[in-house]
Structure formats: C-alpha cells, structure tokens
C-alpha positions in Angstrom: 13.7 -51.8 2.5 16.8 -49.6 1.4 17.0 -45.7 2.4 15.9 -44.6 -0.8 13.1 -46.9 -1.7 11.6 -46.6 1.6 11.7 -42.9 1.9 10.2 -43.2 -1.4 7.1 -45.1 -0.3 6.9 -42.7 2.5 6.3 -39.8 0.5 3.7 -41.9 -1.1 1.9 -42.7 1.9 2.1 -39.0 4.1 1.2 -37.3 1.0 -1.0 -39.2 -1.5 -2.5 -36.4 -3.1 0.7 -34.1 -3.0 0.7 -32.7 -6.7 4.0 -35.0 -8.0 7.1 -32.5 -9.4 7.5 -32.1 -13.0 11.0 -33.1 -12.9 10.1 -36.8 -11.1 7.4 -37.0 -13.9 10.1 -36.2 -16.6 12.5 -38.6 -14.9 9.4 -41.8 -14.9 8.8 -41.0 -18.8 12.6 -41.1 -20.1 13.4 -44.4 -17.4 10.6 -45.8 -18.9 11.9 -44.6 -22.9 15.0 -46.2 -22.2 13.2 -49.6 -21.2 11.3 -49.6 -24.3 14.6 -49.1 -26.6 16.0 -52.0 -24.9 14.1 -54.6 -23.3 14.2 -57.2 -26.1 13.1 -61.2 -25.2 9.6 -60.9 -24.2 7.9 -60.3 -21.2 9.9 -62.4 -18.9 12.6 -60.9 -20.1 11.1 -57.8 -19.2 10.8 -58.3 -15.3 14.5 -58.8 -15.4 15.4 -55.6 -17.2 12.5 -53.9 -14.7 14.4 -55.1 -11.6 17.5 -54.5 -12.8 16.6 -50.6 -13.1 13.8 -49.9 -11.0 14.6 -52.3 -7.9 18.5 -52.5 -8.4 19.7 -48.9 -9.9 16.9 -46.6 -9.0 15.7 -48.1 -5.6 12.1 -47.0 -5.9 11.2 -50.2 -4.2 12.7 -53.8 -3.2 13.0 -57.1 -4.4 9.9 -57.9 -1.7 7.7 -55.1 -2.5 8.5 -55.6 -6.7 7.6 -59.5 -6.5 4.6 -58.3 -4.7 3.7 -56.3 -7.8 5.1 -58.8 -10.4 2.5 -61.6 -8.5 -0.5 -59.3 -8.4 -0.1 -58.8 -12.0 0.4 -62.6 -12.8 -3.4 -63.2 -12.0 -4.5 -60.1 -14.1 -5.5 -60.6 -17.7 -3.6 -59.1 -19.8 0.2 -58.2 -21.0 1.8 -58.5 -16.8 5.0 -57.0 -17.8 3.3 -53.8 -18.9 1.1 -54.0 -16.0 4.2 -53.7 -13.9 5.8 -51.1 -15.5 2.3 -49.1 -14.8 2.1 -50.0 -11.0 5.7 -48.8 -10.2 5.0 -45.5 -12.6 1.8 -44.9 -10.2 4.1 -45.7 -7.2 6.3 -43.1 -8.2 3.7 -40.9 -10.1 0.3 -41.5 -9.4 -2.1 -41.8 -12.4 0.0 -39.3 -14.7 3.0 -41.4 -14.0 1.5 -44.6 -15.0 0.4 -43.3 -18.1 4.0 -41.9 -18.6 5.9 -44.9 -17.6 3.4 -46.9 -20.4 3.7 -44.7 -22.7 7.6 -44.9 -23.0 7.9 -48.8 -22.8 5.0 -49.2 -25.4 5.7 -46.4 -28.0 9.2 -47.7 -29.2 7.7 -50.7 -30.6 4.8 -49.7 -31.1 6.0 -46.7 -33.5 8.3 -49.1 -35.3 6.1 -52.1 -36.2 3.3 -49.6 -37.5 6.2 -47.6 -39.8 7.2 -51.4 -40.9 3.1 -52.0 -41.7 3.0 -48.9 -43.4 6.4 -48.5 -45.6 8.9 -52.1 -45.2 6.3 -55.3 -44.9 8.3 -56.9 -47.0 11.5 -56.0 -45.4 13.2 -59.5 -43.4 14.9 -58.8 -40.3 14.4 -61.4 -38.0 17.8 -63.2 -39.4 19.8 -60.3 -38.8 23.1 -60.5 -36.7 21.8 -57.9 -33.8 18.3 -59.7 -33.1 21.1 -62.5 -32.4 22.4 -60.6 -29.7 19.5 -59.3 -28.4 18.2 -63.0 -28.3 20.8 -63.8 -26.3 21.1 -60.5 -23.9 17.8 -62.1 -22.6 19.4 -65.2 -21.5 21.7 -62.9 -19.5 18.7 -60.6 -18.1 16.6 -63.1 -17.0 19.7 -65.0 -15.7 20.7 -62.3 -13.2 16.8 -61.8 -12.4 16.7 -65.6 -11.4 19.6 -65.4 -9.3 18.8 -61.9 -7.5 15.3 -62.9 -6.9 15.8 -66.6 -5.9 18.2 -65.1 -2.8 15.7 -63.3 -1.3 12.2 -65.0 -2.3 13.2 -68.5 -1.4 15.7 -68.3 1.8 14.5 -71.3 3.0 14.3 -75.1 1.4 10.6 -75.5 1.9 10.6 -72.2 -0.7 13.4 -73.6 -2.5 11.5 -76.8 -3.3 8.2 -74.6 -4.4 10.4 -72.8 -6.7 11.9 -76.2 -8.2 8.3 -78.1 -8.7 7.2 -75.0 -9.9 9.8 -74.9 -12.4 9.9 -78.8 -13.6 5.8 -78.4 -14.0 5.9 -75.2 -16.0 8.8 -76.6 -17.9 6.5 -80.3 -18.6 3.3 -78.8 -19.7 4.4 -75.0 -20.5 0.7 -73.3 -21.1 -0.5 -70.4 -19.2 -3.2 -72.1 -17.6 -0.5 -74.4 -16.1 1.6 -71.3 -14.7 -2.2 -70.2 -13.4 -2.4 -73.4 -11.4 0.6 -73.7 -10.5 1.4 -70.1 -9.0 -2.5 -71.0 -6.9 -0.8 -74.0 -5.8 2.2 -72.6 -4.4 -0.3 -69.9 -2.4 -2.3 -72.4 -1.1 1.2 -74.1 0.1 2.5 -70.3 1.7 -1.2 -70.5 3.1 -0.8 -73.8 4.8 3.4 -74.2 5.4 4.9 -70.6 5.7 2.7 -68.8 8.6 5.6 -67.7 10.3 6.6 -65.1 7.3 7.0 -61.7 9.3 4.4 -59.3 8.2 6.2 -55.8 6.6 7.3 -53.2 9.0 6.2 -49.6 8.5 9.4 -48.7 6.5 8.4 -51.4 3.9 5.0 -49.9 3.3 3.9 -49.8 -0.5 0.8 -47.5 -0.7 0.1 -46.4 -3.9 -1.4 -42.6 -4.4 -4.5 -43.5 -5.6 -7.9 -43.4 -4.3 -10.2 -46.2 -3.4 -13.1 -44.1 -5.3 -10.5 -44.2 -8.4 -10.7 -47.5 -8.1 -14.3 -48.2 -8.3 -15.0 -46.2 -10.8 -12.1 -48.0 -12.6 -13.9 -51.3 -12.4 -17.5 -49.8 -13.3 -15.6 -48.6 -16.2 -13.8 -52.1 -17.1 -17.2 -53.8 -17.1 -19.1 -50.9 -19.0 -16.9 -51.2 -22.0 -16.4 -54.8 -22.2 -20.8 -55.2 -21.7 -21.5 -52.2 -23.7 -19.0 -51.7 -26.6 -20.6 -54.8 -28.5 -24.1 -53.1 -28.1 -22.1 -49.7 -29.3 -20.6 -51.3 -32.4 -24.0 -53.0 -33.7 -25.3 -48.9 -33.4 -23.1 -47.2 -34.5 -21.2 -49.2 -37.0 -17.7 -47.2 -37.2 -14.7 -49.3 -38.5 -13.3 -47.7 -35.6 -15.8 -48.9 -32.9 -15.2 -52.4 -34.4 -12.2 -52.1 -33.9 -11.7 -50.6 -30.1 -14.4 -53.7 -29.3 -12.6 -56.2 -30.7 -9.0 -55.0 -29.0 -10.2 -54.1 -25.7 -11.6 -57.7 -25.6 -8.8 -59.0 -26.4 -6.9 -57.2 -23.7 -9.5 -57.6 -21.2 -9.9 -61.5 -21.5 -6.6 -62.9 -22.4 -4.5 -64.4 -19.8 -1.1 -65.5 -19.8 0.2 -62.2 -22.3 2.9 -62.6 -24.8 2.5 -65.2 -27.0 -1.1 -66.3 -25.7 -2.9 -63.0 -27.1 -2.2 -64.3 -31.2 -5.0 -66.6 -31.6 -7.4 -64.3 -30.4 -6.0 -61.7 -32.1 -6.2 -63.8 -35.3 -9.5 -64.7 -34.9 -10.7 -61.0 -34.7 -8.9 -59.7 -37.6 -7.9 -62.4 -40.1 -11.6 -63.7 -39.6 -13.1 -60.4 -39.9 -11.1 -59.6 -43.1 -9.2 -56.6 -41.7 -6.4 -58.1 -42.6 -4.5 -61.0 -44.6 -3.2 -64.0 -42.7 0.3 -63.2 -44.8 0.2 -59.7 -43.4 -0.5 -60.7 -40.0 2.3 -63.0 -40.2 4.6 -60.9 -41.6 3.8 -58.7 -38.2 4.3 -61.6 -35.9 7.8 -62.3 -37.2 8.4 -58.8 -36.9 7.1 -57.8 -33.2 9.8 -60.5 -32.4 12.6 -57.7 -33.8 11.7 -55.1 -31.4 11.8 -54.1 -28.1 8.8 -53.6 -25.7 6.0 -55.7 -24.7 4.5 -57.9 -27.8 0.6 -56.4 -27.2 2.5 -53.6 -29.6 1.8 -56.0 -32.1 -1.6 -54.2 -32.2 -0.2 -50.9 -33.6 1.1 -53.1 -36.7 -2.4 -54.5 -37.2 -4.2 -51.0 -37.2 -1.6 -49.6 -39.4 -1.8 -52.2 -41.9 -5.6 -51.9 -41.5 -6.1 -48.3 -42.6 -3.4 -46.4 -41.2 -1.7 -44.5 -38.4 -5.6 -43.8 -36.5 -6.7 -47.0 -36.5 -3.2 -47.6 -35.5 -3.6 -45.9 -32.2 -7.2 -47.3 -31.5 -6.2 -50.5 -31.9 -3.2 -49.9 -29.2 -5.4 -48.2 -26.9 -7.7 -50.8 -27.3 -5.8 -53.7 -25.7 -4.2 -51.8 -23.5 -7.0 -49.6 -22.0 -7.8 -53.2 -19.8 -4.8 -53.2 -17.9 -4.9 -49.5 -16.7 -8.5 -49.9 -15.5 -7.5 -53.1 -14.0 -4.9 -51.6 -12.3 -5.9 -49.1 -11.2 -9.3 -51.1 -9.4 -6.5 -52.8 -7.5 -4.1 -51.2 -6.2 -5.1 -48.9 -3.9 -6.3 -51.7 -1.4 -2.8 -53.9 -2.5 -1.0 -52.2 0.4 -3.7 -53.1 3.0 -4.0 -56.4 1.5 -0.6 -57.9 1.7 -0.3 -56.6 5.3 -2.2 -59.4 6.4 -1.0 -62.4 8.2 -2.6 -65.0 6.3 -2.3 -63.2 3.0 1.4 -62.9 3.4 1.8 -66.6 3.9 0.1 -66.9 0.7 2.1 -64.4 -0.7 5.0 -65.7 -0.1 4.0 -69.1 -1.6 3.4 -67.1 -4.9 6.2 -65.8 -5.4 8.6 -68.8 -4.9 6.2 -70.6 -7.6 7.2 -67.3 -9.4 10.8 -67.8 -9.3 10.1 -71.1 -10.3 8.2 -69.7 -13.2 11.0 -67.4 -14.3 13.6 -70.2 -14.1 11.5 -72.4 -16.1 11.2 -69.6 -18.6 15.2 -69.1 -18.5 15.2 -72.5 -20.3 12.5 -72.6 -22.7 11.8 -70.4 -24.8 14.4 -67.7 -23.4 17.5 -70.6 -23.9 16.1 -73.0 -26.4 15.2 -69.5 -28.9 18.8 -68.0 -28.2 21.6 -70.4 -27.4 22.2 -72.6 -30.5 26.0 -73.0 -30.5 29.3 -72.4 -27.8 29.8 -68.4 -29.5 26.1 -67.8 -28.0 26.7 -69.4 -24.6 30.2 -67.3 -24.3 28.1 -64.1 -25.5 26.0 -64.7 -22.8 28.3 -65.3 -20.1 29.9 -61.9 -21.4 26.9 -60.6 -20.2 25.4 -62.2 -17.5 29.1 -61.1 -16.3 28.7 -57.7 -16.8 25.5 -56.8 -14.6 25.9 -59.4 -12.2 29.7 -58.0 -11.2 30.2 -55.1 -13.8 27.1 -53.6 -12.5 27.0 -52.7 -16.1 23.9 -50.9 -17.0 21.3 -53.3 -18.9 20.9 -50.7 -21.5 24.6 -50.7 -22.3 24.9 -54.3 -21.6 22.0 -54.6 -25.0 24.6 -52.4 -27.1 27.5 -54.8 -26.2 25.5 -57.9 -27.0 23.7 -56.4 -30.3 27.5 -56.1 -31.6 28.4 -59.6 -30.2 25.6 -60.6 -32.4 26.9 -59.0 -35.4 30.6 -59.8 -34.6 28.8 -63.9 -34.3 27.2 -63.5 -37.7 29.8 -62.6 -39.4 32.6 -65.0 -38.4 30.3 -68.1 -38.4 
C-alpha cells in the first residue's frame, strides 16, 4: 500500500474509536459533493470516477484494498456504487463519515430530479448537447478504470483469462443474475487455481472503525424493518408509512442496482396509484440527465407524489438498506479477507470484476455514447487527459460537457 493510504488505515486500526477531526469530516463531505456534481454514466461509471479520486488522487486506500470493497458490495443488494462510496467514507470517518460521504454523492441528484417533479416535468433535456458529453466522459472514466484496475487485479494469464470469460459471458447474456453467477464462478476458480496469492501484510490492513456490536444491531435492525414495516403500515395507515415500506423493500431486495431497481419500483407506485406511468417516465428519462447514483430516482417519485417530505422518505427509504447492510459487514471485512483461502477466492472475484467492468465499457457505457467518429475523438480527448494529463475527472466532465455542445452544434 502507498505511504498515505496505509498510514491512513493505520490510524484506523490503533485508534478505532479516536473521535475523527472536524476538518477530515468537512474534507469526506465536499470530496463526496464534488462526486455527486460529476459522476454522470451510471454506476459503473461511478467506480471509475471513485478510483480515480479516492484510490488515485487522495490515496485513502489502493487499488487492492478498493476492489476489495467494490466486490463485497457486488453481492449486497442494493445500489453497489453508493455502497462504496459509504464504506470508504466509514474508512475515513467512521459512521458520521459514511453518512457524510452519502449524503454528498446522493443529494445533487437527488435535489434536482425532485425540483424537476415539482416545477419542469415537462421540460426535455435528455437531447441536449452536454448530456452528450457527459455520455461520452463515461466511456473515458470507465476506460482508464479498466486499464488501472486490469494491471494490478489480473497480473497473471490464468486471471487474465477469468477477466476475459467473464467479460464475453456478461457481454452474451447481460442480466444481473448472470454478473451474480458469474463473479461466484470466478471465486470458486480463485478458490481452487490461485492459492498461492500472498495474504496482505500489516501495512495493507483495512479495518474499518466500527464495532462488531454496531454491526449486529445493524442486521437486527435490517430484518426488523423489512418483517415489521408491512405489519406497521396495515396499523397505522400513514401515506408516509406506505411509502418508507414500499422503498426500503425495494432497496433491501433488489440486486444488480441501476437499471434493475425500475420494475420494482413501478410495480409499487404506478400499481399503487401514487403516481402516473407518464410521470414516472418522464422521471426515468430524466435521472438519466443527472449525476449520482440512479436510486435518486426515488426523490423524483416522492416529490411528484405529494411533495418535498414524501420526497425525503422515499430517498431514505431505499437507501436506509444499504447503510444497515453495510454497516453488519464491515467490521469483520478486515478479518475476513485475511484469510488464506478467502483471499484465493478473493482474488478470483475481482478478475471476474474486471471482466464485468470491461464488459460494461462496451455495452451500455459504448453502445449509449459513441454513435459517430466526433464521439470516439471526444473520448480519446479524454481518456487522454486522466490517463497522462492526470487531469482531474471533475475538470475532465467540464471539458467533455463543452465537447458535447461544440458536437451538437456542428453536426
């Protein structure tokens, strides 16, 4: 592990009830701000633009310790991008700093699509020249993520050919239970081919400041709501219960994220009345305009139900999962991985997760973005520019939102 990342999970470990500074708190929120203004493409997209700040720029942890993270959250239900933006706040900043480092990816989208449900529903943006370029800055994010990640993840062919089956299979049948079996396939392959993967050194320690009792609690919790909000709502019928039930549901049972969350979403509130189909298609095409993770979809639905509260229920709702789920884990993650056997496996994961990621690269990432040779020279601009500008990806969104426009109006 680099200086600074591993000093970093040092402090974490000698002191893992140490109050955490005001100033690191402050620093998690805004890092995490800036993601949510900029981290347009979906959530694959969003791993790239996570690596790029937290494991490249900030060095709070490395590539190994991050795909770590980013595979842990692949088998949790619910939005995994977010999920790993809340494990590295916690790294940084235990339970305040998770909440902090959520808070500033979700809000920005989350405040924007329930303005547009409350004032501009009828307002078309999704063929405007800068969602062009942010289409395609994704192609250049999750470009640079693939290449960073597949140097260090697969150094070897047997990981190399993982990473490529994975990647032809998730490319062939692309659902989320496909990515499911295929990331247990390549850990049962890291279970049965890669024993000889060296188990982390003291210096590459990720122990998270949070306790094991936390974390119990965390999963009573998880279950109590998900057994006893239904009984909760047929009590005491608020529009507001009915409406935390039905979102933490969805949160708590969908897996895959993204995209896979809108049929269940549709079924609880286009069934239920809360809302028109028109309306809730109308918020699809616009949670594809912002930045941030797509769950923020939520926020339009509650807005266009009754306003900004049912706004916020709704996004704490499908988010409240992932916390608790979180939170049940991680404290024994550290302990875990440290394990011979569960390393092997480990590492099996996360070449089927490079494969994953280069799979996505092509479809939807490519196939949504890169329709003529303007796009792919856009793209190159800025695949350039944070692979050997080192070009910040926040600036690099700014240059390619303008590309877009500069696109637009020539073609």
């Amino acid at each position: 592990m680099n200086e600074r990342g591993a000093q970093a999970s040092r402090e974490t470990t000698e002191q893992p009830t140490k109050r955490v500074s005001l100033g690191k708190l402050i620093e998690i929120l805004f890092v995490a701000l800036r993601l949510g203004l900029t981290s347009f493409g979906g959530p694959i997209a969003h791993l790239g633009y996570f690596r790029e700040e937290y494991v490249q720029r900030r060095q709070w942890l490395d590539d190994k310790a991050y795909a770590d993270i980013v595979a842990l959250c692949q088998f949790l239900p619910g939005p995994a991008s977010s999920q790993v933006g809340i494990s590295i706040g916690m790294l940084r900043g235990g339970y305040l700093g998770g909440v902090l480092a959520w808070l500033g990816f979700t809000l920005p989208s989350a405040v924007a699509l329930a303005l547009l449900a409350t004032f501009l529903q009828d307002y078309d943006v999704t063929s405007s020249g800068w969602l062009r370029g942010l289409l395609i800055v994704a192609v250049a994010v999750v470009a640079h993520a693939v290449w960073g990640m597949a140097t260090k993840l697969t150094p070897d062919r047997e990981r190399v050919s993982v990473a490529i089956l994975a990647a032809i299979v998730t490319l062939m049948v692309p659902t989320a239970s496909v990515q499911m079996l295929v990331i247990v396939i390549g850990g049962l392959f890291g279970w049965l081919f890669l024993r000889n993967v060296p188990t982390p050194d003291e210096d590459d320690t990720v122990a998270f400041p949070l306790s094991r009792k936390a974390a119990v609690t965390a999963w009573l919790l998880f279950f109590s709501l998900l057994i006893g909000l239904p009984f909760v709502r047929q009590i005491y019928p608020a529009k507001w219960v009915a409406v935390l039930d039905s979102f933490y549901r969805v949160g708590s049972l969908v897996f895959g994220g993204g995209h896979v969350v809108l049929p269940l979403l549709s079924s609880e509130v286009v069934a239920n009345g809360w809302i028109t189909e028109e309306q809730f298609l109308a918020g699809y095409g616009a949670a594809q305009a912002v930045p941030g993770p797509l769950f923020t979809f939520s926020a339009y639905i509650g807005a266009a139900m009754e306003g900004w509260f049912l706004s916020a229920v709704a996004l704490v709702g499908v988010f409240a999962p992932s916390f608790l789920l979180v939170i049940g884990l991680l404290p024994f993650w550290d302990s875990i991985r440290r394990r011979a056997s569960f390393r092997a496996v480990l590492s099996g994961i996360n070449a089927a997760v490079v494969g994953i990621l280069l799979a996505a690269l092509y479809d939807p990432i490519w196939t949504k973005a890169i329709h003529t040779p303007a796009d792919l020279s856009l793209a190159l601009v800025g695949f350039g520019l944070l692979m050997f500008w080192k070009v910040p990806s926040w600036a690099v969104v700014l240059v390619m939102a303008a590309g877009g426009m500069m696109i637009d109006a020539l073609i």
